[in-house]
KOLVOLUM-191734 format. One record per residue (C-alpha): residue in one letter; residue number from 1; x, y, z. Coordinates in steps of 0.1 Angstrom, whole numbers, plus 5000, padded with zeros to 4 digits. Layout:
N
 rest  nr   c1   c2   c3
    A NUM    X    Y    Z
...
***
This chain:
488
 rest  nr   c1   c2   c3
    X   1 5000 5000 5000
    X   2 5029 5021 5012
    X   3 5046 5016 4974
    X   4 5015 5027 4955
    X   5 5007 5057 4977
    X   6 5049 5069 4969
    X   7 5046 5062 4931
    X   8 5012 5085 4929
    X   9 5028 5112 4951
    X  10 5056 5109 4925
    X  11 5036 5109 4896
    X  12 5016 5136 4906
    X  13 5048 5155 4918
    X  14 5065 5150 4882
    X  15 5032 5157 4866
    X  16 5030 5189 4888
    X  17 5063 5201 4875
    X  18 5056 5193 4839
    X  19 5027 5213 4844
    X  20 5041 5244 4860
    X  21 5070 5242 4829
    X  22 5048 5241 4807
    X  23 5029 5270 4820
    X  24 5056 5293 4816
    X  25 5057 5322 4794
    X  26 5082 5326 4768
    X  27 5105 5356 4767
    X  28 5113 5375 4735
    X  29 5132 5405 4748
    X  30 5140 5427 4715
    X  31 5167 5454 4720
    X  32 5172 5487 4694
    X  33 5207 5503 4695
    X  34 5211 5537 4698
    X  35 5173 5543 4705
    X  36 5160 5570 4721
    X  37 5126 5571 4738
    X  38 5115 5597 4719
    X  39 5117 5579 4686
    X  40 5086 5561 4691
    X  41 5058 5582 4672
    X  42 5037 5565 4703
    X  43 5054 5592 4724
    X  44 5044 5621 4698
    X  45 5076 5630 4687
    X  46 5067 5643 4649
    X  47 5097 5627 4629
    X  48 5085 5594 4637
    X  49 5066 5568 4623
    X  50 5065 5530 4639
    X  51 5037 5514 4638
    X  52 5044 5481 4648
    X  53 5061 5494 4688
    X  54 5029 5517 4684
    X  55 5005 5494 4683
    X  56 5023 5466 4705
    X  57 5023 5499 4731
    X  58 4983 5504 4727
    X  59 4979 5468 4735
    X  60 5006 5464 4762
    X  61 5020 5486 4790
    X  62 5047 5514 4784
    X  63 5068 5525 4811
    X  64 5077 5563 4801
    X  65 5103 5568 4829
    X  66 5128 5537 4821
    X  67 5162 5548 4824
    X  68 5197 5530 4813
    X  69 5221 5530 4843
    X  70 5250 5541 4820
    X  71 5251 5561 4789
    X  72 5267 5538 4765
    X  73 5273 5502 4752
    X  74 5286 5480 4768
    X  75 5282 5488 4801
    X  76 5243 5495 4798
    X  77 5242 5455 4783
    X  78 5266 5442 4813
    X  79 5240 5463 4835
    X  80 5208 5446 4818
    X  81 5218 5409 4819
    X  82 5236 5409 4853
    X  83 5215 5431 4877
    X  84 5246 5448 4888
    X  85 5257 5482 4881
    X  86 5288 5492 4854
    X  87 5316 5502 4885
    X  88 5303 5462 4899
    X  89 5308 5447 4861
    X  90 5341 5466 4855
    X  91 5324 5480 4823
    X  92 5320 5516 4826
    X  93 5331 5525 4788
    X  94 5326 5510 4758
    X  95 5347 5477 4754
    X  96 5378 5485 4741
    X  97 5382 5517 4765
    X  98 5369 5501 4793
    X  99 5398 5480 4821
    X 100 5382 5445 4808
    X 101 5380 5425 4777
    X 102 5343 5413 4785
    X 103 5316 5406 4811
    X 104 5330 5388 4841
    X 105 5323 5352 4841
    X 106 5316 5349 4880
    X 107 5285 5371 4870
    X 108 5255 5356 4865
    X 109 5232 5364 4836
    X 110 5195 5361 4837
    X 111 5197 5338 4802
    X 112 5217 5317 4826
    X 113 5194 5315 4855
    X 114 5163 5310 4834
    X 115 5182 5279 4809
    X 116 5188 5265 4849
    X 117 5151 5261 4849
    X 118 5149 5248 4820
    X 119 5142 5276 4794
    X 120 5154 5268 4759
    X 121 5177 5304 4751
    X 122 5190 5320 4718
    X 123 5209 5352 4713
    X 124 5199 5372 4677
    X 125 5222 5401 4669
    X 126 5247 5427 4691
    X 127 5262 5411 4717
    X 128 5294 5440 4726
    X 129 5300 5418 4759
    X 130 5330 5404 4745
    X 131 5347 5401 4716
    X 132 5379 5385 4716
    X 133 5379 5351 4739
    X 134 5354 5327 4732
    X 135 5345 5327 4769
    X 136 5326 5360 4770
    X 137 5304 5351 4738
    X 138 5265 5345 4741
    X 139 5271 5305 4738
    X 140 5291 5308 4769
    X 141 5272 5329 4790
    X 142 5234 5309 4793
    X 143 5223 5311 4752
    X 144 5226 5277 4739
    X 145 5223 5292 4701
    X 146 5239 5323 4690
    X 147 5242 5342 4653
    X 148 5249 5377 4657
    X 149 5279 5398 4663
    X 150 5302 5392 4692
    X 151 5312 5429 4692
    X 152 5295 5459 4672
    X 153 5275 5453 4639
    X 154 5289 5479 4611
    X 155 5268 5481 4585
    X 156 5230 5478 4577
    X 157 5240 5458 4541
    X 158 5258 5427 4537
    X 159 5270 5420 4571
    X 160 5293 5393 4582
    X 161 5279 5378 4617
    X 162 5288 5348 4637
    X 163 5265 5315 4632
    X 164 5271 5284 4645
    X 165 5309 5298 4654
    X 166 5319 5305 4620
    X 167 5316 5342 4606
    X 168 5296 5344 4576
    X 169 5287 5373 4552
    X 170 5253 5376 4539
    X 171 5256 5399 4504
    X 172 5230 5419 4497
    X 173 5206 5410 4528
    X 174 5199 5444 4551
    X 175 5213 5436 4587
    X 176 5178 5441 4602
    X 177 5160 5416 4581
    X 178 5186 5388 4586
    X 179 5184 5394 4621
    X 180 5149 5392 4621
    X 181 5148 5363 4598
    X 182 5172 5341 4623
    X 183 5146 5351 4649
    X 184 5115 5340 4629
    X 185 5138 5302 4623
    X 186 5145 5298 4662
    X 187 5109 5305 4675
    X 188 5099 5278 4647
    X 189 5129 5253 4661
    X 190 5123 5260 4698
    X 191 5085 5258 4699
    X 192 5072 5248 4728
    X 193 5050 5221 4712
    X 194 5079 5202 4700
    X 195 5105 5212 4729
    X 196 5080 5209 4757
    X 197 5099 5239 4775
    X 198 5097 5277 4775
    X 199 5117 5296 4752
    X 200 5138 5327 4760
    X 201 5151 5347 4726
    X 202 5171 5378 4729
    X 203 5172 5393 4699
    X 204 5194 5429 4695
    X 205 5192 5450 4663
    X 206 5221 5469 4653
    X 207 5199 5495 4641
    X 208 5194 5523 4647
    X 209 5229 5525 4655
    X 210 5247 5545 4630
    X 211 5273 5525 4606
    X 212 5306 5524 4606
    X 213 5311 5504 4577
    X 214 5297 5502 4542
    X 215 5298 5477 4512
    X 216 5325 5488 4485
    X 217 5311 5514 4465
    X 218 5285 5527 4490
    X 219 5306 5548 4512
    X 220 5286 5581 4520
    X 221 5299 5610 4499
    X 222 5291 5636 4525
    X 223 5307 5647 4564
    X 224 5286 5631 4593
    X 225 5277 5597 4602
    X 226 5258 5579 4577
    X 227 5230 5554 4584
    X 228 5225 5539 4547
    X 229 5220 5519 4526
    X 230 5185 5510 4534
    X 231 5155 5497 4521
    X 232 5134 5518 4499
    X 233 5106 5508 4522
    X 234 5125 5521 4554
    X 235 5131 5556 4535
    X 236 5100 5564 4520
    X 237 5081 5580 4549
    X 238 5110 5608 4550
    X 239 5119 5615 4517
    X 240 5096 5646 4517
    X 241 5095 5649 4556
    X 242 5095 5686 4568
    X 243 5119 5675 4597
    X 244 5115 5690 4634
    X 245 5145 5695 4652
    X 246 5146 5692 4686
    X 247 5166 5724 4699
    X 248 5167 5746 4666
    X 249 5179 5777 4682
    X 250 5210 5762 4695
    X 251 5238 5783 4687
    X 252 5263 5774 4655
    X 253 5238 5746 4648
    X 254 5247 5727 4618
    X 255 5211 5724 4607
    X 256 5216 5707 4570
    X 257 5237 5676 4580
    X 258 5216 5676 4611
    X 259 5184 5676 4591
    X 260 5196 5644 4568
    X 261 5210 5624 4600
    X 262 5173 5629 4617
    X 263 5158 5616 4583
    X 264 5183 5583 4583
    X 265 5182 5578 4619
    X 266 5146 5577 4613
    X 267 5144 5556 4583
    X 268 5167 5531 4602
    X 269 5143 5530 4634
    X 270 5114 5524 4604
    X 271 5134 5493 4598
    X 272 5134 5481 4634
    X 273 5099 5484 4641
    X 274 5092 5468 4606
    X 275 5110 5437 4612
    X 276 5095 5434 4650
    X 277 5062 5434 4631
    X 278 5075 5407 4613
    X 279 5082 5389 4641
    X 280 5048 5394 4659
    X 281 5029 5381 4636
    X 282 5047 5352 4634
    X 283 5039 5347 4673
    X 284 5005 5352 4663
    X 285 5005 5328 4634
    X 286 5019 5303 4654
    X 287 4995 5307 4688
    X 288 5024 5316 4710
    X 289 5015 5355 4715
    X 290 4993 5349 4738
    X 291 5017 5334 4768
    X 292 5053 5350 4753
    X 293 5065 5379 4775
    X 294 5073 5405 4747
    X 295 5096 5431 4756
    X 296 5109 5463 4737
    X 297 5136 5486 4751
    X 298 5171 5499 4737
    X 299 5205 5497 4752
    X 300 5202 5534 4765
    X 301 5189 5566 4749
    X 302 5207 5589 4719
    X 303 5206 5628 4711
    X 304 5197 5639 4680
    X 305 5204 5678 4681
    X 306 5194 5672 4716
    X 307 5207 5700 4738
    X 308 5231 5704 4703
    X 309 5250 5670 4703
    X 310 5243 5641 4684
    X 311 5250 5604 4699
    X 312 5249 5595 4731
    X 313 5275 5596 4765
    X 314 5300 5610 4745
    X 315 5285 5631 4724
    X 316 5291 5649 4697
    X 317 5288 5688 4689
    X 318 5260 5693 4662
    X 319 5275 5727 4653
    X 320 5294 5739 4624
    X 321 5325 5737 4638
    X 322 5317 5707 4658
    X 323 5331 5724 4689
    X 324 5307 5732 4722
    X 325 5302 5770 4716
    X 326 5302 5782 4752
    X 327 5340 5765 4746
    X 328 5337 5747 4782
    X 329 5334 5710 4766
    X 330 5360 5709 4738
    X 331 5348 5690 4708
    X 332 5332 5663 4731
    X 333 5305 5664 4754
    X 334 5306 5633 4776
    X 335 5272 5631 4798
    X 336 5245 5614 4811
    X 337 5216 5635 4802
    X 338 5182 5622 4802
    X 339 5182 5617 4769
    X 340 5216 5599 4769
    X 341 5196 5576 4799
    X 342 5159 5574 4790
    X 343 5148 5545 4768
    X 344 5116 5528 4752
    X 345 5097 5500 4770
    X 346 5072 5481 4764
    X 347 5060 5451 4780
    X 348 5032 5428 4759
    X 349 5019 5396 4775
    X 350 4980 5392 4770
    X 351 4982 5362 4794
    X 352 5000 5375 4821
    X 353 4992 5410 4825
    X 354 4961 5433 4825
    X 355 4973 5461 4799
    X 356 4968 5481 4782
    X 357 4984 5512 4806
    X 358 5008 5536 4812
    X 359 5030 5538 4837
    X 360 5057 5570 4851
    X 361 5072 5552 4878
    X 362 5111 5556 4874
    X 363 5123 5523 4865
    X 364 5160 5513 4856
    X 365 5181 5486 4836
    X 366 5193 5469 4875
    X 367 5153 5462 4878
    X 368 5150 5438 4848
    X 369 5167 5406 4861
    X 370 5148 5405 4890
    X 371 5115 5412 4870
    X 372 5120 5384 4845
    X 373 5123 5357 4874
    X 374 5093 5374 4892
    X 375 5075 5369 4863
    X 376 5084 5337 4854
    X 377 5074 5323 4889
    X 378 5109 5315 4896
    X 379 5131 5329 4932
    X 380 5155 5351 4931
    X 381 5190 5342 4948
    X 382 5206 5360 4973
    X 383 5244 5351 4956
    X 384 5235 5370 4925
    X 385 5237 5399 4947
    X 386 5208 5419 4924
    X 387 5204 5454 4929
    X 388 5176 5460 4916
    X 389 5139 5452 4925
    X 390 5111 5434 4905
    X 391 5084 5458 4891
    X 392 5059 5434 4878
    X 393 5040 5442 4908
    X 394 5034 5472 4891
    X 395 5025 5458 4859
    X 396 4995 5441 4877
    X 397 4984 5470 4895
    X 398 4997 5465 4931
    X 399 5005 5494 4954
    X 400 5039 5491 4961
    X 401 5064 5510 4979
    X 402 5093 5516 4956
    X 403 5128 5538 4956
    X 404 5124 5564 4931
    X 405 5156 5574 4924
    X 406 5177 5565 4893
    X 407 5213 5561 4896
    X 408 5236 5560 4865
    X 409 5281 5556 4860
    X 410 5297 5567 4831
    X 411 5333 5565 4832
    X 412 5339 5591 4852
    X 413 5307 5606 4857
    X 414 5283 5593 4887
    X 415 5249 5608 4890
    X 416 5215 5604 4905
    X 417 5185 5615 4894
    X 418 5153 5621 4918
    X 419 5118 5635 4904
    X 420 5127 5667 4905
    X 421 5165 5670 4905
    X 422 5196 5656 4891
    X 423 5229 5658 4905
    X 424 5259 5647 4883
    X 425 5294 5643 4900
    X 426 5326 5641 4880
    X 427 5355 5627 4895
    X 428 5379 5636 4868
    X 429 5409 5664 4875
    X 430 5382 5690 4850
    X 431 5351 5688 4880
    X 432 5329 5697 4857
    X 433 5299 5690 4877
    X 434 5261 5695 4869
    X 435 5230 5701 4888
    X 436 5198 5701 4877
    X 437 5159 5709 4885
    X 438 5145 5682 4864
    X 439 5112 5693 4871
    X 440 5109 5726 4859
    X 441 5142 5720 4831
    X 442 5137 5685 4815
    X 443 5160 5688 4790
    X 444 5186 5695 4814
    X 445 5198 5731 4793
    X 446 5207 5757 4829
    X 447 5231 5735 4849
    X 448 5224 5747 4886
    X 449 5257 5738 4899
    X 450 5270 5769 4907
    X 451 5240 5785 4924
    X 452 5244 5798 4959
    X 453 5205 5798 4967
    X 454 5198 5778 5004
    X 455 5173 5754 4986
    X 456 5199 5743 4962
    X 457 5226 5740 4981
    X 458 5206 5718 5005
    X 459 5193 5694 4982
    X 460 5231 5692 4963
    X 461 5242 5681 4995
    X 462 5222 5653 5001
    X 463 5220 5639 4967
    X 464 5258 5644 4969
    X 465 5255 5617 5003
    X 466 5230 5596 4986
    X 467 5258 5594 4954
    X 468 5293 5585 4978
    X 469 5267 5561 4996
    X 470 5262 5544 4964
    X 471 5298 5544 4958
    X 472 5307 5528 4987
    X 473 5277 5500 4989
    X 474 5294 5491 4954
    X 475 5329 5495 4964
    X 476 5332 5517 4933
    X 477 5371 5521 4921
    X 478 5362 5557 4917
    X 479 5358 5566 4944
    X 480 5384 5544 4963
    X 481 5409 5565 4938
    X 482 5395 5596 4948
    X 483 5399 5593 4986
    X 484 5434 5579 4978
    X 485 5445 5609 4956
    X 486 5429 5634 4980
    X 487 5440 5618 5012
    X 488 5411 5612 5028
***
């Protein structure tokens, strides 16, 4: 009797388990580089037109305060996939400036957490984790398939990317497409029907990032960064676009080149949210919309004109001479404005959540590791040391206490950002710090720092404790350095 009552509370355990797998959602978490928030024509901005992210947004929930911790690359991926902020990673610059040659591989990802459960996991596109040693690619790091680039992309024509470890060059495909199309193949391989498990498919675009290569004989005749070729489809909307620019009486502003970068950068967004359609519907087509956690977001935000610089943490001077005409900056502008920060999100998962809404809470990239795993129905471990907190709470209407600031590292820039101010701290030999009143000057243009009224000098000082506080919780280099060099 014994026997037979084991073997049922076995059964029905293993049958439990197979059950609760199989009721997981899928993940498809689609990255844009180079995106800023405002790019979406869902958030009004007049250049735009994307009609896919617009209607995913109407039907999903879009977080409108979603900040990168860092204003570049690199370090805003290392950020995303670990929990753990860029000074923690070692990647506060771009790989290549930055101390290490990839993401350390005592850190765990949430790809790797979730293929510990059982999630069947694919990387699509940019990696820029790690280029050089196998050990820092996708395939080592909790993807089991990877075709992409193990570094930056180059060009939105003929690209040569990684598949199956082999680099390959696809003539005449457009970059977007191909990634798109590898997408569209693993979703059909990996389907839950004939794997049994959940999926999890990151898949990056290069676009809209600007190129920095070009097939022979397509080289852009003209100064500026270039984002062509592209497809006549991905152009046609602003061939005859009167373009808006975003701070037009900046001074020296270089207004022609900065009117055909808007109309590219554009065009190559178009080509993003085409291809995500793409992808959608074959979710759809396939029943698998329904229970697959869609995400959209971008590695960080970008400037286009934006307080005159184009790019993103370090900028670049949209002027004539392509110098900063107050002549404080030289011809670079590093930062970590808003718009340097802020990026597009969207969360879509009929199943899971009630939608569609709109939410301002002030989110950032440390908070998506612990989401996923919340929403997934899996724990959380203490050893992965996450920093951030899980706000899917929020997605399902709960009234929930949260910490509202937003704290970003950029080489040697640290910052937080409350509601209503902003307090930048750079710790290089130029001090060039900035202070701002985020809630009555958005677009961060009268830098504060300097101001000797009592209200600002009070609220500087204790944004200035809650920054060194961060520091030392992260035993941040920076500002071990600093004490060193200043005795202290």
């Amino acid at each position: 009797m014994y026997s037979v009552i084991a073997w049922a509370i076995i059964a029905l355990s293993v049958f439990s388990c197979k059950s609760d797998k199989a009721d997981r959602p899928n993940i498809l978490f689609i990255i844009a580089d180079d995106m800023g928030a405002w790019a979406l024509s869902a958030e009004s901005d007049l250049n735009a037109y994307t009609p896919h992210l617009d209607r995913l947004a109407s039907e999903g929930i879009v977080f409108t305060q979603f900040f990168s911790n860092s204003a570049n690359c690199s370090p805003s991926r290392a950020c995303l996939i670990t929990g753990r902020y860029p000074s923690e990673t070692g990647i506060t610059d771009v790989l290549g400036r930055a101390e290490v040659e990839g993401l350390p591989t005592d850190m765990i990802t949430f790809p790797e957490a979730l293929s510990s459960e059982g999630y069947r996991t694919a990387f699509i596109g940019k990696w820029h984790l790690g280029e050089h040693e196998r050990e820092y690619w996708p395939d080592s790091r909790g993807y089991e398939k990877f075709a992409g680039f193990s570094e930056k992309g180059a060009q939105s024509l003929s690209p040569t990317i990684i598949v199956d470890g082999q680099w390959q060059t696809f003539e005449g495909a457009y970059t977007s497409d191909l990634l798109a199309d590898f997408a569209i193949s693993f979703i059909g391989e990996m389907h839950p029907s004939k794997t049994g498990d959940p999926f999890l498919l990151s898949l990056h675009f290069w676009a809209p990032h600007a190129n920095t290569g070009f097939p022979d004989g397509m080289e852009p005749q003209h100064g500026g960064r270039s984002w062509l070729p592209l497809k006549d489809v991905d152009l046609l909307t602003w061939d005859t676009l009167k373009v808006r620019f975003p701070d037009p009486d900046f001074p020296n502003l270089d207004t022609l080149t900065l009117d055909r970068m808007i109309r590219e950068y554009h065009a190559s967004v178009h080509s993003v949210d085409r291809n995500v359609g793409r992808v959608l519907d074959y979710l759809e087509t396939e029943g698998l919309l329904e229970n697959t956690i869609v995400v959209f977001t971008s590695d960080h935000g970008y400037m286009s004109g934006h307080n005159g610089l184009w790019h993103k943490g370090r900028g670049w001077w949209m002027t004539f001479d392509q110098h900063d005409p107050a002549g404080v900056y030289g011809n670079r502008r590093i930062n970590v404005f808003d718009h340097s920060l802020r990026t597009p999100c969207i969360v879509h998962w009929p199943k899971g959540l009630p939608a569609p809404d709109r939410l301002h809470n002030p989110l950032s990239f440390v908070d998506w590791f612990p989401t996923l795993i919340d929403m997934t129905g899996l724990q959380a471990r203490p050893e992965w040391q996450l920093r951030g907190k899980s706000f899917y709470p929020l997605m399902q209407k709960k009234n929930v206490e949260r910490d509202t600031d937003v704290y970003a590292e950029f080489t040697h820039l640290r910052s937080i950002r409350t509601k209503e101010w902003k307090l930048v701290l750079d710790f290089s030999a130029d001090a060039l710090h900035e202070f701002y009143h985020i809630a009555g000057d958005p677009e961060e243009k009268r830098n504060l720092f300097a101001s000797d009224q009592p209200e600002h000098q009070e609220v500087k000082r204790e944004l200035r404790k809650r920054i060194i506080k961060k520091m030392e919780l992260l035993n941040d280099p920076l500002l071990l350095n600093w004490k060193a060099e200043n005795n202290l």
